[in-house]
PANU-779033 format. One line per 3 residues: number of its first residue (from 1); their letters; for each residue x, y, z of N, C-alpha, C. Coordinates in steps of 0.1 Angstrom, whole numbers. Example, Ala and Ser with C-alpha at 12.3 -4.5 7.8 and 13.67 -1.06 7.14 Angstrom:
// PANU-779033
1 = AS = 132 -57 78 123 -45 78 132 -33 78 | 128 -22 71 137 -11 71 129 0 79
//
This chain:
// PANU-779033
1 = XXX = -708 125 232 -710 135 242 -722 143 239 | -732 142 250 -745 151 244 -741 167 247 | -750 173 239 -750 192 241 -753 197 254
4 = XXX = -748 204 260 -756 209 272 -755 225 270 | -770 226 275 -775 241 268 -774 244 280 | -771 260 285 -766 267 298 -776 276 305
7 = XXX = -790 279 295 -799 283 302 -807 284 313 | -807 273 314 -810 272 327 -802 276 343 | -789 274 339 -781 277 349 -779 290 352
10 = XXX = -776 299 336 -781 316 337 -789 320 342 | -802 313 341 -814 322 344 -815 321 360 | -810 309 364 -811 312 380 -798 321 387
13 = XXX = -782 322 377 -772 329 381 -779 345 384 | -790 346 370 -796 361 369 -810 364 380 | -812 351 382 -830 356 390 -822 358 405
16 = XXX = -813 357 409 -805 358 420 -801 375 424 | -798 374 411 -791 390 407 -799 399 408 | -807 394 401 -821 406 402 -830 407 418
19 = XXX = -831 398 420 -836 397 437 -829 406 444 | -816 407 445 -806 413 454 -810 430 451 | -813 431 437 -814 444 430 -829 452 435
22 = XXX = -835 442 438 -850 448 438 -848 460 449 | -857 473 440 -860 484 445 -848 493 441 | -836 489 432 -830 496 427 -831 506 419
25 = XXX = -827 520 413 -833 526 405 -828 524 386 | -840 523 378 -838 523 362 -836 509 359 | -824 510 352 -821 496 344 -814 491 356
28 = XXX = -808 495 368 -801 487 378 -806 476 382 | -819 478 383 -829 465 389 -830 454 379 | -832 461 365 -837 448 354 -828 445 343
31 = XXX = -815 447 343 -808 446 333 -794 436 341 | -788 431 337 -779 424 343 -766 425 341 | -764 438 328 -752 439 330 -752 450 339
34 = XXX = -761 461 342 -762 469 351 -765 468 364 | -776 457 364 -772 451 382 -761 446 390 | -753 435 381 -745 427 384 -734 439 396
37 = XXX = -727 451 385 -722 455 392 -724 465 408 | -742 467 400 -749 480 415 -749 467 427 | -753 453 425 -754 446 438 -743 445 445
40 = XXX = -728 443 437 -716 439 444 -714 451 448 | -714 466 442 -708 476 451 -720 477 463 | -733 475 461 -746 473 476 -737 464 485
43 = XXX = -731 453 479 -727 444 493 -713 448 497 | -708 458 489 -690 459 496 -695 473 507 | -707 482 506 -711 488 513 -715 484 526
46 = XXX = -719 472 523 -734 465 538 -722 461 542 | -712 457 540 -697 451 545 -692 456 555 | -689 470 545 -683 481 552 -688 489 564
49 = XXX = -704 488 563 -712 499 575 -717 490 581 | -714 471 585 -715 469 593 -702 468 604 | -692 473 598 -680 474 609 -686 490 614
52 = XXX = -686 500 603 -689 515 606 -698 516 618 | -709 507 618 -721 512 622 -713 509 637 | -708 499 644 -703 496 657 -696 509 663
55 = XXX = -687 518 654 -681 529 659 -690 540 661 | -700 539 648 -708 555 650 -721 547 665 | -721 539 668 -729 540 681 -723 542 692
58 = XXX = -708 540 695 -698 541 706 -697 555 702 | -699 561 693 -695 577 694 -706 582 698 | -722 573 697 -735 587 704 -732 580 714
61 = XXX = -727 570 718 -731 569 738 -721 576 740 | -710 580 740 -700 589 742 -705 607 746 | -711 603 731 -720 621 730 -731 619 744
64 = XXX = -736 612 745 -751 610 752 -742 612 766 | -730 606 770 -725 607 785 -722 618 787 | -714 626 777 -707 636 776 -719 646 785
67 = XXX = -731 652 778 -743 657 780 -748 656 794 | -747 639 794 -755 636 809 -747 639 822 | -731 642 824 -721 642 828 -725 655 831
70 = XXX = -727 667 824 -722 681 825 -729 690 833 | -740 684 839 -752 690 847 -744 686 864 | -736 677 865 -727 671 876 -711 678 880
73 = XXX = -708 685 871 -697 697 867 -687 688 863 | -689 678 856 -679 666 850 -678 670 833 | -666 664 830 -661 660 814 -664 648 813
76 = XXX = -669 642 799 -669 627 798 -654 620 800 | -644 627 796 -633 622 801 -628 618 815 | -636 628 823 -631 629 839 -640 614 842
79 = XXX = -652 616 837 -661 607 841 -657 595 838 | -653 592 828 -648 577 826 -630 577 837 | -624 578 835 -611 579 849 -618 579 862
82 = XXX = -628 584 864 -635 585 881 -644 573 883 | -648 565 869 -655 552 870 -640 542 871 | -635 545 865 -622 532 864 -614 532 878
85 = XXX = -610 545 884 -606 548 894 -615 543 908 | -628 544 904 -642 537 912 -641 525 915 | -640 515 903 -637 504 905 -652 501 895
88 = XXX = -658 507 890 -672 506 882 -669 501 869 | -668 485 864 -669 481 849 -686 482 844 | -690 493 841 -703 499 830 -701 497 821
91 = XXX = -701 495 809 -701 498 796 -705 509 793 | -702 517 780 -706 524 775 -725 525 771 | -726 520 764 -739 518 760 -753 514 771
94 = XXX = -745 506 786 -758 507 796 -753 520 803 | -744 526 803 -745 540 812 -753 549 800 | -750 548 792 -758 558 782 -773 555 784
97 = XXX = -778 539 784 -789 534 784 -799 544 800 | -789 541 809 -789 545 829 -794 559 822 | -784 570 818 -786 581 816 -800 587 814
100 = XXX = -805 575 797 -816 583 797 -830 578 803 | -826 566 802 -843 562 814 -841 558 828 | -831 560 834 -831 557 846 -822 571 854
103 = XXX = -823 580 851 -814 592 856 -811 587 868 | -818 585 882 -814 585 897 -808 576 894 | -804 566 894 -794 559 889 -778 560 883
106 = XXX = -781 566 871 -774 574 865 -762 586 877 | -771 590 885 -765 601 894 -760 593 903 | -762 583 910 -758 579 917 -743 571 913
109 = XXX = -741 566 903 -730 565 891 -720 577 894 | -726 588 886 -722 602 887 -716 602 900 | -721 602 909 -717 608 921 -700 598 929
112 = XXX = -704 588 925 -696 579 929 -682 580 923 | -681 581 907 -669 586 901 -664 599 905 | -674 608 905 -668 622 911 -661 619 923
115 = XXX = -665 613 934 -658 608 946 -644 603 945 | -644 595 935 -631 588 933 -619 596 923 | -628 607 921 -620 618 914 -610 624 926
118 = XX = -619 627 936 -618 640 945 -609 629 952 | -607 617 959 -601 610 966 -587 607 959
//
């Protein structure tokens, strides 16, 4: 049975490690017992704030309607019941979108839910 030396396999287990690392600060970037662990807590993060990130944008279009709503004498809350009651499937994110670059639009939205409020 011949020797097999494992260098080679290390050095690409580590040039992997250190890639992931780049732009880390100190020894995090060039040492591997200190990368090893900063990359795996970097990716249990990127994990976690790619589910985060979906909620924290449903909460500014929320904020963004709330705002665009209030100049119409509406609650974001009323507003959404007066779209469902409307019969209007919008999403959140193109009425937020309507809101801010297409206002007459937007109002005309606006106006329609209010309607279906008052009815």
């Amino acid at each position: 049975m011949s020797r097999v030396k494992r260098g080679v396999t290390a050095h690409a287990k580590h040039k992997k490690v250190y890639k992931a690392a780049k732009g880390f600060y100190g020894r995090r970037k060039n040492t591997i017992r200190a990368a090893k662990p900063a990359v795996e807590k970097a990716q249990q993060y990127a994990f976690r704030d790619r589910k985060r990130k979906k909620r924290t944008f449903r909460a500014l279009w929320i904020q963004r309607l709330n705002a665009a709503v209030r100049p119409f004498g509406m609650t974001y809350s009323r507003f959404i019941d007066g779209l469902a009651k409307s019969g209007i499937t919008v999403d959140r994110k193109v009425l937020s979108d309507l809101a801010i670059n297409e206002p007459a639009s937007f109002q005309a939205i606006a106006e329609k839910a209010k309607a279906a409020l008052a009815a």
